[in-house]
N, C-alpha and C positions, 0 to 999 in steps of 0.2 A: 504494500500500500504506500503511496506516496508519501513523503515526509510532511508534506504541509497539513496531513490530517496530524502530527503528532499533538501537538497544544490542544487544539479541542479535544482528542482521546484523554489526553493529559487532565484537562480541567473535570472532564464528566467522571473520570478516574476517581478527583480528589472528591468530586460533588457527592456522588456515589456513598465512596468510603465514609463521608460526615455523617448524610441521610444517617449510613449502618450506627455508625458510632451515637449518636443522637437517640437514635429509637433505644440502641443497648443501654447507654446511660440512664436513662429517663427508666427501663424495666428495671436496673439497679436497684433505685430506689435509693441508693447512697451521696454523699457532698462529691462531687467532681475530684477525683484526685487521678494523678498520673499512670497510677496502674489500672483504672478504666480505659485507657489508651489498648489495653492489651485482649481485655474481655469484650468491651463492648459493641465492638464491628462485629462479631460471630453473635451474641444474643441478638444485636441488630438482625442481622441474616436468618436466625433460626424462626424469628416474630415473623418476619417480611416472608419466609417459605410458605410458617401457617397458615398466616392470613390469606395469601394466595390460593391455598388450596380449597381453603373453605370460600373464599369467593368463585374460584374454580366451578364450584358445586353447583352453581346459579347463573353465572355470570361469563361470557369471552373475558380474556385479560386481553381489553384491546385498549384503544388510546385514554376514554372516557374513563375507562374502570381504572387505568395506570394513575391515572390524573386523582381521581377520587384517594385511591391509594396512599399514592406519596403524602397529598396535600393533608389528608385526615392521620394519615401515622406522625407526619410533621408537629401539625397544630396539637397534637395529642404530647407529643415527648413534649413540645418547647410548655406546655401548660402543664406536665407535673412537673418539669425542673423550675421552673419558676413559684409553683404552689410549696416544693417539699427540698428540695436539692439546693437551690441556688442562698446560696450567705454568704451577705456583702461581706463580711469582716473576713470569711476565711476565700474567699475572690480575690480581693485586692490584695490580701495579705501573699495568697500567691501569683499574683499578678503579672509578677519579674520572669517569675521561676517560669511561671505558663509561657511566655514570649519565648524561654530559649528553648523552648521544650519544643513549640509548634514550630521556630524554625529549620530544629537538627531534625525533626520529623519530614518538613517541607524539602529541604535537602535529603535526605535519603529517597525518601518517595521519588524523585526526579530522577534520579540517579539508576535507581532498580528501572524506573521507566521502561526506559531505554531497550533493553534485553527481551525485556516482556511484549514490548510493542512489536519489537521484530520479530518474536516469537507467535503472536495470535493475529498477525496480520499478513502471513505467507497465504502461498496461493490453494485452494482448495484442492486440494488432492484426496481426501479419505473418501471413499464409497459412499458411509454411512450418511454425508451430508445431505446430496443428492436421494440416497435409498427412504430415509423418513426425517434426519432432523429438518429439515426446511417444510417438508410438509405437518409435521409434527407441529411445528411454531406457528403457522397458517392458521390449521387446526385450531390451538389454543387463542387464538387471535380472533379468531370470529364465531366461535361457540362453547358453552361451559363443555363439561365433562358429556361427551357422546356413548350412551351404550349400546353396545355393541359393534363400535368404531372398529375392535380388532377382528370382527369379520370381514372386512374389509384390507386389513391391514393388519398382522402381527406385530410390527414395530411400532404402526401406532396408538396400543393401548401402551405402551410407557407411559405411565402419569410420574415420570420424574420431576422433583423439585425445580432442579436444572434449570427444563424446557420452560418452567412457568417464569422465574426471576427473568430467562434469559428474553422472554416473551415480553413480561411486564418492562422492559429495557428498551427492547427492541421498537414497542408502539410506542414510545416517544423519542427516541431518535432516528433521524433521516436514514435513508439507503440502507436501513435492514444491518445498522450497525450491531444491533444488538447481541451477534452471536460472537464477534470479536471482541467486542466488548466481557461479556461475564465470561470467554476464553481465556483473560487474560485478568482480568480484575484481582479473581481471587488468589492467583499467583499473586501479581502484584502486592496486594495487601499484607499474605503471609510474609514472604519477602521482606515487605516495607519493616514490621512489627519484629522481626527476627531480626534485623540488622540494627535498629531500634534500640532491642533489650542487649544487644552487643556492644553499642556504645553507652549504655547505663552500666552494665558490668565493668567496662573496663575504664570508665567515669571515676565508677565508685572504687577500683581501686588503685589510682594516681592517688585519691583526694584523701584515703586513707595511709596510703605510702609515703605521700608528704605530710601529714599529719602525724 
C-alpha cells in the first residue's frame, strides 16, 4: 500500500487504541493510574467483542449501528470517569508524570508502526480472503446473524469475534480498510505495551542504580 496512506492508518491506529483504553478504564472502575495503560485496551476489546455480538443478534454491524456503537460506549466511559474515577487532586498531582508517560508511549507507538504497517498492508495472497473473509464481512454488514447461512456456505457460519470488530471498522472507514486495519492493530498494540513495560523496567532500574 502506498506510503501516503501511512498517517491516516497511523492516526485511526492511535484513535482506535484510546476508544479501547477509554471503555477498559471506565469498566475498571479505579483512579487512572499508569498500569491501566497495560489492562485497559484488552477489557476495552473484550466489552466492544460483547456488545457486538449481542447487537449481532438483531442488528447488521453496518455504518449506522458502528456509529450508534462507538458514540454510546464513548459517552458511556467518559460519564462514569467523570461521575467515579476522575480526582482533581490526584490528576494534577500526576499531571507531569502523565505528559512523559503519553509521550514515551506516542514514540514507541510510531516506531513499532512502521513494521506493522508493512506487515498488514502487503498484497492479498491467502485463498481464505477471496474463499469467505470478504464475503463473511458483507454478510455481517448488511444483516444480523443468518440461520442457516452455513447451508449455503461452511465458512460462513464462523461467527468469529474477529469478523464482527473487523466489520464494525470497516463500515466506517473508506475503501474497505477495515480488514488491514484490525490485521494489524492488535499486533500493533501488543507491540506498543510490551516495549512500553521494557522501558519502565529498565527506567526503574537506572533510577534505582543511581539511587
Amino acid at each position: 500500500m502506498s506510503t501516503d496512506y501511512q498517517m491516516p492508518f497511523y492516526l485511526l491506529f492511535v484513535g482506535f487504541g484510546l476508544f479501547l483504553w477509554l471503555i477498559g478504564t471506565a469498566a475498571s472502575c479505579k483512579p487512572i493510574r499508569i498500569d491501566l495503560i497495560f489492562r485497559a485496551p484488552w477489557i476495552g476489546y473484550s466489552l466492544l467483542v460483547g456488545l457486538l455480538q449481542l447487537v449481532h443478534l438483531l442488528w447488521p454491524i453496518n455504518r449506522p449501528a458502528s456509529q450508534a456503537i462507538i458514540v454510546g460506549m464513548t459517552s458511556c466511559a467518559v460519564g462514569v470517569l467523570m461521575v467515579g474515577t476522575f480526582r482533581k487532586k490526584e490528576t494534577l498531582k500526576g499531571a507531569g508524570t502523565g505528559m512523559v508517560v503519553i509521550a514515551v508511549l506516542a514514540v514507541i507507538s510510531f516506531a513499532v508502526f512502521y513494521p506493522v504497517f508493512n506487515t498488514c498492508t502487503k498484497a492479498m495472497c491467502h485463498y481464505d480472503l477471496g474463499l469467505y473473509y470478504l464475503k463473511l464481512l458483507r454478510w455481517t454488514e448488511g444483516f444480523p446473524i443468518v440461520r442457516g447461512l452455513v447451508n449455503v456456505q461452511e465458512h460462513l457460519a464462523f461467527n468469529q469475534s474477529a469478523f464482527l470488530v473487523t466489520a464494525l471498522v470497516d463500515s466506517l472507514v473508506p475503501n474497505r480498510w477495515g480488514i488491514f486495519l484490525i490485521g494489524g492493530f492488535l499486533p500493533w498494540l501488543g507491540l506498543t505495551l510490551s516495549l512500553f513495560a521494557l522501558f519502565r523496567i529498565a527506567a526503574f532500574k537506572i533510577r534505582n542504580t543511581e539511587g
